[in-house]
N, C-alpha and C positions, 0 to 999 in steps of 0.2 A: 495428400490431404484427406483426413477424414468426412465424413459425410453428417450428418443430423441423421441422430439416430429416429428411426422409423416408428415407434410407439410414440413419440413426443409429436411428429406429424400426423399421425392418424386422430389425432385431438382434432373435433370440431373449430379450429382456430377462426379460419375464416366467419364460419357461420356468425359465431360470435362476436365478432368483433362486428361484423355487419348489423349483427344486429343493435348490440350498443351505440355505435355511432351514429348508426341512424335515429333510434331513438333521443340521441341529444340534439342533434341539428333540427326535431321535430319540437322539440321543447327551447330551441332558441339559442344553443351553443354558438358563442363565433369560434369556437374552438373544441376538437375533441379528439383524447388518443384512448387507446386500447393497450394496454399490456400482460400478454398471459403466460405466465413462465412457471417453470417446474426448477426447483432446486433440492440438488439431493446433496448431504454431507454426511461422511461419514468417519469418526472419531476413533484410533485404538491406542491403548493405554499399557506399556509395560510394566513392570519393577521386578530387577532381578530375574529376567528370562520369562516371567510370568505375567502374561495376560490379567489387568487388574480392572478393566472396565472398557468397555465400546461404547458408540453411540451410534444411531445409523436413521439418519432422519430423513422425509421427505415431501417438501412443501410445495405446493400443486393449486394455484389458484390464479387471479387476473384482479384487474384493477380499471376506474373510468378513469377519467382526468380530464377535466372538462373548463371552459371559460366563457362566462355570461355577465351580462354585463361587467366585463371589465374584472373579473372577480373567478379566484379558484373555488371547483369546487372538485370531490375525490371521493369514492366511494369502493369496494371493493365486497368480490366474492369466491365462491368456488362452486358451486354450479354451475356443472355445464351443458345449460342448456339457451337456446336463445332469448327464449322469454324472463330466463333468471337476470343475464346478461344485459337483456332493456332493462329490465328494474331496477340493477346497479347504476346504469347509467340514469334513470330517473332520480337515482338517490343523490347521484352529484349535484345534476343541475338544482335539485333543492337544497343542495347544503350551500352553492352557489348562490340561491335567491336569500337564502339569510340571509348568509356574511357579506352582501354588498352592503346592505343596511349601514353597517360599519367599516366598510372598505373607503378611503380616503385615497388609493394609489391606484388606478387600472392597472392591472395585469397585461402587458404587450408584449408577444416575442419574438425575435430579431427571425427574419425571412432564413429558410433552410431549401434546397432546393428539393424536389420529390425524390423519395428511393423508390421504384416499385418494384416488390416483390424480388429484394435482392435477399443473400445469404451468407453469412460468414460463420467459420469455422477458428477455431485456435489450433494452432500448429501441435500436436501431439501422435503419438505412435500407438500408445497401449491405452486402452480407457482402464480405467484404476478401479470403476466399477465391475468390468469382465472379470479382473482378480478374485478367485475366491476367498476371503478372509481368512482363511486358515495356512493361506501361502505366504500372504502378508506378516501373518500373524509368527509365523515358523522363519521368515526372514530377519525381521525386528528381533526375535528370540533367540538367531544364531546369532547377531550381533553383538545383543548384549552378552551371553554366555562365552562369547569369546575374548572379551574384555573380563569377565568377571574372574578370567584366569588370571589376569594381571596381580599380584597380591597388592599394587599399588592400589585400586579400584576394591572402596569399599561396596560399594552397590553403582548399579546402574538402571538407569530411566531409557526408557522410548518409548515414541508415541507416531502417530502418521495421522494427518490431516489430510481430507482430499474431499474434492467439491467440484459435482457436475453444475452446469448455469445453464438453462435451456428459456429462449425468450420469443414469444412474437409478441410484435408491435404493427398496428394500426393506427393511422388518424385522417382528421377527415380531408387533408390536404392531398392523402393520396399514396403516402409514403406506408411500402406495408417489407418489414426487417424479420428475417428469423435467424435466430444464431447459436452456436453451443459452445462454450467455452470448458476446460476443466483445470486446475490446479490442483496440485499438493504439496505438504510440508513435511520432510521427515528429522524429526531431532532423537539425538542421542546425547545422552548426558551420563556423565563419571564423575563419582562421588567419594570423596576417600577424607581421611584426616593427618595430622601428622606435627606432633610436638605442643599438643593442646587447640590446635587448628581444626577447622571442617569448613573445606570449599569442592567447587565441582567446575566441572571443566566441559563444555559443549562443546560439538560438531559446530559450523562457521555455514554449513549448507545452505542456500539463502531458500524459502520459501520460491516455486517460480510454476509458470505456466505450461505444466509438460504434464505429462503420463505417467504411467509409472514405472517407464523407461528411466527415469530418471534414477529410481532405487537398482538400476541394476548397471546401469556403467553409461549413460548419455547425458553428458550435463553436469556431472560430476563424481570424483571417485569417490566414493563412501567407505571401501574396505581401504584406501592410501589414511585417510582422515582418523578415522576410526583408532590405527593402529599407532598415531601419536597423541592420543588422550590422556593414558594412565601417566604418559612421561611429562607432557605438559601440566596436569596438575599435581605431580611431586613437585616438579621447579618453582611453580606458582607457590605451594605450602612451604617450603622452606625458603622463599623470596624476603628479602628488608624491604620493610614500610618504606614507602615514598620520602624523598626531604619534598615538604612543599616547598613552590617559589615558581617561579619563571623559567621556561623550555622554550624551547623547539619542537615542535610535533610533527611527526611526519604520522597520517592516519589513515589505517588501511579503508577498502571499502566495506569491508566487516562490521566496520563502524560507522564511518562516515554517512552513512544511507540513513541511519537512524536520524545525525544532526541533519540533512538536508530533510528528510523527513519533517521534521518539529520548528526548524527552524526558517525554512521558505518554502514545503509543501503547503504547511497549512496558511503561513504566514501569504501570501499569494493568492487564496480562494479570495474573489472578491465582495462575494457576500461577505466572507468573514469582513476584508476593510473597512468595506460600509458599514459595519454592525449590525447587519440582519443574524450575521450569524451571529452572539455573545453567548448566550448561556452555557453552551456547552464547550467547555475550555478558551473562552474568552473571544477577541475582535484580533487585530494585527498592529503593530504599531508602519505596517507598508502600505499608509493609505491613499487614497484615491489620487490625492492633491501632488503626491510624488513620483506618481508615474514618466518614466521620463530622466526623474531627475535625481532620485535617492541612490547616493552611492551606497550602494549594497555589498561592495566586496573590491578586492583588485582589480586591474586591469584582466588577469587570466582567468576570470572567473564567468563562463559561461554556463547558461542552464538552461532546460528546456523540458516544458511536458509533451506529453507523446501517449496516446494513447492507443498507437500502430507498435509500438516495439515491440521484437518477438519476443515468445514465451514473459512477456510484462505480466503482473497480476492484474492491471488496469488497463490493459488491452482488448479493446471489442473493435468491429468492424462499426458499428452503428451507437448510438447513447442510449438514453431511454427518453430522448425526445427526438429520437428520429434522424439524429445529426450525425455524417458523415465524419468520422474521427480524422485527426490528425498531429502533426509535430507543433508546435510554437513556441515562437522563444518568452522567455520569464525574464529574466537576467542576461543581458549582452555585455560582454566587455565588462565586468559587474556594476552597469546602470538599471536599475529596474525598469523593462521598457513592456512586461505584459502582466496579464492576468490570467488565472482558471476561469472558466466561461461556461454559464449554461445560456439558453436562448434569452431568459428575461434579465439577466446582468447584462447578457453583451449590449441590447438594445436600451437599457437603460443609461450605459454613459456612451451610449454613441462608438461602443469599440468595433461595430461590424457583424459578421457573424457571430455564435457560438464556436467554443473550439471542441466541443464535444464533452463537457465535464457533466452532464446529469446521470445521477444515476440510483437506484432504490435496490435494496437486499431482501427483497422478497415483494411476493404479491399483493401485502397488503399496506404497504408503506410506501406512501410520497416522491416521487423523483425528489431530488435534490442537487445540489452542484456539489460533486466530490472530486476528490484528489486524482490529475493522471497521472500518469511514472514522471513522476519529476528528480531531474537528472542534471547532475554535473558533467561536462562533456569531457574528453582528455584531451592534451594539448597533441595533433597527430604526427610531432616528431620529438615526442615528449617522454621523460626521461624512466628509468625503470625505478622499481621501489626500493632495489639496493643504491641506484644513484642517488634517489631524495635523500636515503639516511647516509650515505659519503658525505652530502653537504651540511652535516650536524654536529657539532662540535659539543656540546650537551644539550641532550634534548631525551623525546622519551618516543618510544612507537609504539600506536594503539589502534588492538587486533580483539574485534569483534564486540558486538555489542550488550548492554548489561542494562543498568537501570540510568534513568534518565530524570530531569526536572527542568520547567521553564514556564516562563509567568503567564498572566493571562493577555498579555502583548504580543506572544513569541521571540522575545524578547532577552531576557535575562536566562540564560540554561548554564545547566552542568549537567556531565553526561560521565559514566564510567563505562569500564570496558571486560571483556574476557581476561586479557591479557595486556601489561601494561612493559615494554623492554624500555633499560634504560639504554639509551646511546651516547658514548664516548668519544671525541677524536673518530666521528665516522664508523665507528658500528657497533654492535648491540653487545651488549656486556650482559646478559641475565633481564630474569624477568623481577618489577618491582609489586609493592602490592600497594595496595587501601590506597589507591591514586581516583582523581577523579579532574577534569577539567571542565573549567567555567570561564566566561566570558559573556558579554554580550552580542548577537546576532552578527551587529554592522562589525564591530571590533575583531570578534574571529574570521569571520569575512573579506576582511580589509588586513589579516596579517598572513593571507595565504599566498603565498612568494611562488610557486610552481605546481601545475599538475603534473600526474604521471600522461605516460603515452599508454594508447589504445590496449595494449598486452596487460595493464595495468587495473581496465576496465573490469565491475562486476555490476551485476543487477541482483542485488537486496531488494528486501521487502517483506509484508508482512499481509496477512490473511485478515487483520483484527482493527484497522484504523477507525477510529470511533468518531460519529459527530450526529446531531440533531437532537430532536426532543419531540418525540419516541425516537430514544438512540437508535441509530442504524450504523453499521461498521460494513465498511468496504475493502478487499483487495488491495494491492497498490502495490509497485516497485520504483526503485531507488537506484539507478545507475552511477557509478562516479568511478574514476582512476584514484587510486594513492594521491593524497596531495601533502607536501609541506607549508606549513602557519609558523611564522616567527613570534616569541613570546607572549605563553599561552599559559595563563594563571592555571598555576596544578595545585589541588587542595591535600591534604591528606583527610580520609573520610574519616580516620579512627579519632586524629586528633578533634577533628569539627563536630563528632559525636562526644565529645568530653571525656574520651575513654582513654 
C-alpha cells in the first residue's frame, strides 16, 4: 500500500480548515465542511508514432460548504493561508443569508458517524506522475510504430490519460479524511480503409484504477491486444451490412458497462428521480413511487453500487461529505429495491443513511450525488461466454463500445458497438457491420435469460461521466459478466440514415 504523498501533507491543511470552520460556527453554521484537494492530470496525444499535443494540468485549492438557517451556502479559494480561509468561509455563510430569503426546503442531512483523522489510499504500484513523459511518450510511440508496420493499419492514434486526486476534508462534526487516489486510461486506435471503406478498430482496455503498472503487464495485456487490431479491422471492412430484425445477443462487458452505465447508473441517482437533477440529460423514468416494486429486468438480474471495489474509478475510502463508503444493492432479483444516496437524499425519503454517493471534481465546485461503480453481478456457477453463444441459434455478439443514444427518461436507447459477430447454430460465423441495437430500458432488461459466471467478469468505465450545471464529470466503473437477451431489435444504421 502506498502512502500520501508528502508535499500534499506538508499543506497547511489542518490550519485551514480550523480556521474556516470556526469561522462559520461563529457566524452561526448548524453545519460546516472543509475541502482541500490538489488534482493534477495529465494528457498525451499520438498520431502516427508522433507526439501531437500534451496537457499537464494542476489544480490546487479548497472550498466552504456551510448550512444556516436551513439553507446552503459555498464559497471557495486558493489561498492558503488561515485568514484567507475565514473569509471564504465568511463568504458562504453570506451566500447562505441570501438564499434562505428564497429557500422554501431546509437543507437536513441524514446522521454519518465521525471519521477522525482516518486515511485511505487506492491500491496502485507505480505513480504515473514518477514516469518521466518521455518514457510514456517512447512507449505509446513503440506501439504505434509497430502496428504501423501492418500494411493493414493506415495510421494509428494513442493517447494516455492519468490523474492524481489528493483530498482533505474537515467538518464541524468532527470527521477529518485524507486520501489519494490515481487512475489511467490508455487507448490505441488502427485506422485503415478498404474497397471505398474507412473505419478503426480500438484496443477494449477499460479505463481503471491502477498505476502505470498497468501499461506494462498488470491488469492487462496490451502487446496480446494490440497485435490483433490490423486483423480485426480488415474483417470488420470487408464484413456485409447487418439484415435488421430480431436476435439473440449475447453482450460482452466491452459493451455492456456503457448500457448499465446510461441505462441504471444514471437512471438510479435519486436526485435525478425526484427531478432535482433535469437539466442536464433529463430525470429517470425509476421514480420514487417504484421502489420496491418496478420490474426492472429478469429474475437473474442483480446490481449493485460500490464505491470500495478495487481499482473501481469511483472508489474512495471516504465521499466528499465525510461518508464512510460502501457496497449496496440497486436492483435484486431485477426488483428495484435502492438508490445512489448522498446525506440530503437519503434523509429526505427516509432511506437511512447515505451510501456514500457525493462527490465534486475540483476545488471549486459543489459536492453533488454522483454515480458509484454500478455493476451487474455474475451468476457464481454461471456459464462461460462461449456457452452463452452455444445457446444461440441466430443471434449476434457484441464487443466493445461505440456511440450511444437515450431520451431524457433513460429510457428509450440504442447503442453500437466495436465489433458486431454474427452467430449461427451456436457460433460465430464473421463479423457484421452498420448494426446497432435498441430497445427500451425495462424491455432489454427483462429479455436477459442468463449471466455469465465470475471468469466472465470485467470492470469498464470511463474518466468523463457528465452531470450538473456548472457541468462536472466524474470517474466511474462499470462491472458485469457476458450476458444473453432474447430478441433484441437490431437496426441497420446505414439503412435508418437514408443511405
Amino acid at each position: 500500500m502506498r502512502q500520501i504523498d508528502p508535499d500534499f501533507l506538508a499543506l497547511p491543511l489542518r490550519r485551514l480548515a480550523d480556521a474556516a470552520l470556526q469561522r462559520a460556527r461563529e457566524l452561526g453554521a448548524e453545519h460546516a465542511d472543509f475541502r482541500l484537494e490538489r488534482v493534477r492530470g495529465e494528457t498525451l496525444n499520438l498520431f502516427d508514432a508522433a507526439l501531437e499535443g500534451s496537457m499537464d494540468a494542476d489544480d490546487l485549492g479548497y472550498a466552504v460548504r456551510v448550512i444556516r438557517q436551513g439553507t446552503w451556502g459555498f464559497a471557495a479559494g486558493i489561498e492558503l493561508t488561515p485568514e484567507a480561509a475565514a473569509a471564504v468561509a465568511e463568504q458562504a455563510v453570506e451566500v447562505a443569508r441570501v438564499a434562505s430569503a428564497v429557500n422554501r426546503e431546509p437543507v437536513e442531512l441524514a446522521p454519518e458517524p465521525v471519521h477522525d483523522r482516518v486515511t485511505w489510499v487506492s491500491p496502485y504500484e507505480i505513480d504515473p506522475f514518477s514516469v518521466p513523459m518521455k518514457d510514456k511518450v517512447a512507449l505509446l510511440a513503440d506501439w504505434s510504430a509497430g502496428l504501423l508496420k501492418d500494411p493493414r493499419a493506415d495510421h494509428v492514434s494513442a493517447s494516455l490519460m492519468q490523474v492524481k486526486e489528493q483530498k482533505f476534508y474537515a467538518d464541524t462534526a468532527g470527521t477529518e479524511t485524507t486520501q489519494q487516489r490515481v487512475r489511467v486510461h490508455p487507448v490505441v486506435r488502427v485506422m485503415g480503409a478498404a474497397d471505398g471503406r474507412f473505419d478503426d478498430m480500438r484496443t477494449l482496455a477499460p479505463p481503471t484504477g491502477r498505476g502505470y503498472e498497468y501499461l506494462t503487464g498488470t491488469g492487462w495485456d496490451f502487446p496480446a491486444e494490440l497485435a490483433t487490431l490490423p486483423g480485426l479491422l480488415e474483417e470488420k471492412l470487408k464484413a456485409p451490412s447487418v439484415e435488421p430484425g430480431s436476435y439473440d445477443l449475447v453482450v460482452d462487458p466491452s459493451n455492456l458497462w456503457l448500457t448499465i452505465h446510461e441505462s441504471i447508473g444514471h437512471a438510479t441517482e435519486l436526485d435525478r428521480a425526484l427531478g432535482y437533477e433535469a437539466a442536464y440529460a433529463g430525470t429517470s423514468f425509476a421514480t420514487f413511487d417504484r421502489l420496491g416494486e418496478l420490474e426492472y429486468g429478469s429474475p437473474v438480474m442483480n446490481v449493485t453500487g460500490d464505491r470500495t471495489a478495487e481499482h473501481g474509478l469511483a472508489s474512495i475510502g471516504y465521499d466528499d461529505e465525510g461518508v464512510a463508503t460502501r457496497q449496496f444493492d440497486i436492483v435484486r432479483e431485477g426488483t428495484l429495491v435502492g438508490y445512489q444516496l448522498d446525506r440530503r437524499m437519503a434523509l429526505l425519503k427516509g432511506l437511512g443513511p447515505s451510501n456514500g454517493c457525493a462527490f465534486a471534481d475540483s476545488p471549486g465546485h459543489f459536492p453533488m450525488q454522483r454515480m458509484a461503480n454500478v455493476s451487474l453481478q455474475p451468476a457464481l456457477d454461471g456459464p462461460s461466454t462461449d456457452e452463452l453463444i452455444s445457446r444461440v441459434e441466430r443471434g449476434i455478439y457484441v464487443v466493445g463500445d461505440k456511440s450511444w443514444s437515450i431520451d431524457m427518461q433513460r429510457y428509450n436507447f440504442q447503442f453500437t458497438a466495436q465489433r458486431f459477430y454474427l452467430i449461427e447454430d451456436g457460433r460465430l460465423t464473421g463479423q457484421v457491420r452498420d448494426a446497432a441495437y435498441q430497445a427500451t430500458t425495462t424491455d432489454f432488461w427483462r429479455s436477459m435469460e442468463a449471466v455469465g459466471g465470475p471468469r466472465t467478469y470485467v470492470l469498464g468505465g470511463a474518466f468523463n461521466c457528465g452531470k450538473g450545471q456548472p457541468g462536472q464529470v466524474a470517474p466511474v466503473s462499470h462491472g458485469c459478466p457476458s450476458a444473453l437477451f432474447r430478441g433484441v431489435k437490431i437496426l441497420n444504421t446505414v439503412q435508418e440514415g437514408g443511405k
